[in-house]
N, C-alpha and C positions, 0 to 999 in steps of 0.2 A: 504494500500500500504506500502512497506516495503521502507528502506532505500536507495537511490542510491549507489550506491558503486563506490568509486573516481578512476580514473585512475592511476594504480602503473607506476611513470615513469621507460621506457627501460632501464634495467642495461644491461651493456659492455656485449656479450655476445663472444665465440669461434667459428670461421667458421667452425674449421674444425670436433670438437666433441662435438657443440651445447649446455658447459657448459657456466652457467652465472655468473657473477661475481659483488663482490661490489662496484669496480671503475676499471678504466683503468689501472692504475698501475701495478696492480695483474694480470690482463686480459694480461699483455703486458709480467708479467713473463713466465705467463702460454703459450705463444706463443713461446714464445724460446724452449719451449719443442720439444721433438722430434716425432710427430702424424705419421708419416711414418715407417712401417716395410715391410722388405724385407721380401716376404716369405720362399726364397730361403736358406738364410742364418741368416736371423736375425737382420741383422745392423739395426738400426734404423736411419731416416733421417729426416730436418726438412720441406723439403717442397717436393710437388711432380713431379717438374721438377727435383731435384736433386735426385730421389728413379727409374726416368725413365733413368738416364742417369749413375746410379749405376746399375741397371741391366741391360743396354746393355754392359756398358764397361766390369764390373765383369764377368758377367753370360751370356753376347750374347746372348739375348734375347729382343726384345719387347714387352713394355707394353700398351697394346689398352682399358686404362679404362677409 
């Protein structure tokens, strides 16, 4: 029988593009980023109530994702 192999504890991971990180700190910079882009135009946004409320005001359009 071979080795058990230990549980690696959960590091911080990103909700919104599922990278992980080595503490919280880093994880909390990488959140201020901006994971939302307009298809339309480009902008980039940080969250996705405000990339739905950029493209109706902007663009007059809904987004049903």
């Amino acid at each position: 029988m071979g080795k058990k192999r230990k549980n690696k504890p959960m590091r911080p991971w990103c909700w919104y593009c599922e990278k992980d990180f080595e503490d919280d700190k880093v994880l909390v910079i990488h959140q201020r980023a901006k994971h939302f882009r307009c298809e339309v135009c480009g902008k980039r946004l940080t969250t996705a109530g405000g990339m739905a409320v950029h493209a109706q005001q902007v663009h007059k359009v809904e987004i049903n994702k």
